[in-house]
N, C-alpha and C positions, 0 to 999 in steps of 0.2 A: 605042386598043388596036388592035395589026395585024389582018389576019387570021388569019391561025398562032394568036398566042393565042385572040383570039375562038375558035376551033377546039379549041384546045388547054383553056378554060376549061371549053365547051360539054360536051367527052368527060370530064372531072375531075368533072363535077357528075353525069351519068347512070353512071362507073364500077362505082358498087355496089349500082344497081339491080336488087331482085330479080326472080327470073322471073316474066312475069304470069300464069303458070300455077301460079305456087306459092299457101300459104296465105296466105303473108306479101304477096305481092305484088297477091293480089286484095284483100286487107283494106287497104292502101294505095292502091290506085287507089279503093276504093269509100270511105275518109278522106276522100280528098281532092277526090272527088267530092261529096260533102256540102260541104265547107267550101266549095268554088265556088260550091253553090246557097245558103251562109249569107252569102256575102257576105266570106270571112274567108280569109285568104293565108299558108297554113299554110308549115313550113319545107322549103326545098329539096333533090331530094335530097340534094347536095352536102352541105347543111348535115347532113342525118338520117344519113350518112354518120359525120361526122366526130363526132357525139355518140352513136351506135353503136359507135364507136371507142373515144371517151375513156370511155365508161363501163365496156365492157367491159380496157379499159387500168388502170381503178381497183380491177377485181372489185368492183363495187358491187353491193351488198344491199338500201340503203335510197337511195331517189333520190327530190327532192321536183320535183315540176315546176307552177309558175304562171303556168295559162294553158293549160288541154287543149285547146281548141279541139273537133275532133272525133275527136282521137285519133292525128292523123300523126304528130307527135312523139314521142308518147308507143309509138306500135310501136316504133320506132327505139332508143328508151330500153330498151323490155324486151326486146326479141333481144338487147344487149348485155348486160345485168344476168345477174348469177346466177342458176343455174334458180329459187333458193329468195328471189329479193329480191322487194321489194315496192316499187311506183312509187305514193307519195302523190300526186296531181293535184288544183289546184285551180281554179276558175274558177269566175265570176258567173255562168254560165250551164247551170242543172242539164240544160235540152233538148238542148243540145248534148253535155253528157256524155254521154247515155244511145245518142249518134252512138256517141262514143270506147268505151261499154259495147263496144257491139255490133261495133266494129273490132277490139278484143281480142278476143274469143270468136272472131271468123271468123279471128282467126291462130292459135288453137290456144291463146288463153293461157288458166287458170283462171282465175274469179271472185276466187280472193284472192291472184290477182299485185297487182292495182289498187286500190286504195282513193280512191275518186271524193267529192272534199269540194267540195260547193256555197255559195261563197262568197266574200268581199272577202281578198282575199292579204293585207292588213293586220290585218285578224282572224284569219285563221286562225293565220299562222305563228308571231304568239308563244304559240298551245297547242302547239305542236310540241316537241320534244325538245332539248333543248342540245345540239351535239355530236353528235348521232343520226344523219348521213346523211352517206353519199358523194359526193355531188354534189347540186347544187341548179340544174334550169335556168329561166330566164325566158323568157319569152314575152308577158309582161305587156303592163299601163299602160304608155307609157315615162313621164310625167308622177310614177310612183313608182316609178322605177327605184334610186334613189339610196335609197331607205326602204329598197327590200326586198335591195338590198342589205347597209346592215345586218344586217338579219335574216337573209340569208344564211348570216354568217359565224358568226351564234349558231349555226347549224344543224348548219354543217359538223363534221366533225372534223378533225383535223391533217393534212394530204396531202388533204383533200377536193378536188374539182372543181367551178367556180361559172362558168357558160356563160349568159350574154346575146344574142338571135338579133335580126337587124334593124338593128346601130349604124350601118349604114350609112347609114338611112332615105333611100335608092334617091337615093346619093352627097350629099344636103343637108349630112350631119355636116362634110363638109371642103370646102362651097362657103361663099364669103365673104361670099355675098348675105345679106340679112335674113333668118332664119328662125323658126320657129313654139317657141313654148314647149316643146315635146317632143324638137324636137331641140337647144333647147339643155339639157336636161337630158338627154342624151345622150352630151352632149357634155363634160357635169359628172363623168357616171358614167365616162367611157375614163380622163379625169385623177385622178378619185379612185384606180378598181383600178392605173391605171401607178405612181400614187406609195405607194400604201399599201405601208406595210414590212409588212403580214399577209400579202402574194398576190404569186404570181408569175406573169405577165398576158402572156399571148400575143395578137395579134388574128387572126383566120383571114380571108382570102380568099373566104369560102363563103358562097351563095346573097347573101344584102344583108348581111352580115358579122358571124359569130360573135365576140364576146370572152370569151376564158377564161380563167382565171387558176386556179393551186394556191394552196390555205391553207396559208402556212406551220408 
């Protein structure tokens, strides 16, 4: 890549960052501050960017998202969502939730924008709702990306939005070399959403590369 674009990439990814004086943007520097000290490499802004986007592009109400981490995502998701939606989160890790608690409160959100579920994204999501949400994003396992996929598309309704962050796994998906069980189930899930006649499958550009696709 030249430099112009390195250049050109670098300003695309910091475009829609808020001010660090605002609510929002102290509650994201202090996100993602945590997740640095967890050890754990939440989404970039580019990517927070562009799923602040599609969600508010959906008018989405009900948004499940697997894989809170300490809450970066999950701001991103609720600036976009309607004032009156609710962002279901779920992750193995109740300590880190109780991060993402306290990142939505310092942005101003209520107690029941979120509903924080501790636990295996395989359990949880088939108690969820047929049909029920507007968009569904991963941040997952990738080792069960292709499950919750699946269960994705139970979730969705018709026109929903279904966003996977990471398919790039920092360019392994499209090197020729040997690689690890994670990305070649990665690699399984891009060919599944490309050919499924249910979605219509965009890949994004952004941070280690978004895949999204509409439920038809």
């Amino acid at each position: 890549m030249t430099g112009n674009r390195l250049t050109s990439w670098a300003f695309a990814e910091a475009y829609g960052a808020p001010d660090a004086e605002t609510a929002e943007g102290a509650a994201l520097r202090w996100a993602r501050n945590r997740a640095q000290d967890a050890g754990l490499r939440p989404v970039s802004p580019g990517t927070g960017d562009a799923l602040r986007l599609l969600t508010a592009a959906a008018g989405a109400r009900a948004v499940v998202e697997i894989g809170t981490g300490t809450g970066v995502s999950g701001l991103y998701l609720l600036h976009g969502m309607r004032p009156e939606g609710v962002l279901t989160t779920v992750d193995l890790e109740p300590e880190r939730q109780q991060f993402a608690r306290q990142a939505f409160r310092m942005a101003g959100f209520p107690g029941n924008r979120a509903r924080l579920i501790p636990g295996h994204a395989l359990d949880v999501l088939p108690r969820l709702t047929d049909g029920g949400y507007d968009m569904v994003f991963y941040d997952g396992n990738r080792l069960e990306c292709l499950e919750c996929l699946g269960e994705s598309l139970r979730l969705l309704r018709p026109g929903g939005l279904l966003c996977f962050t990471g398919v790039f796994a920092d360019g392994r998906t499209v090197d020729s070399g040997v690689q690890p069980t994670e990305v070649l189930r990665l690699r399984e899930l891009l060919r599944a959403v490309r050919e499924s006649k249910d979605l219509v499958p965009a890949l994004l550009p952004v941070g280690d590369g978004l895949l999204c696709a509409a439920r038809a």
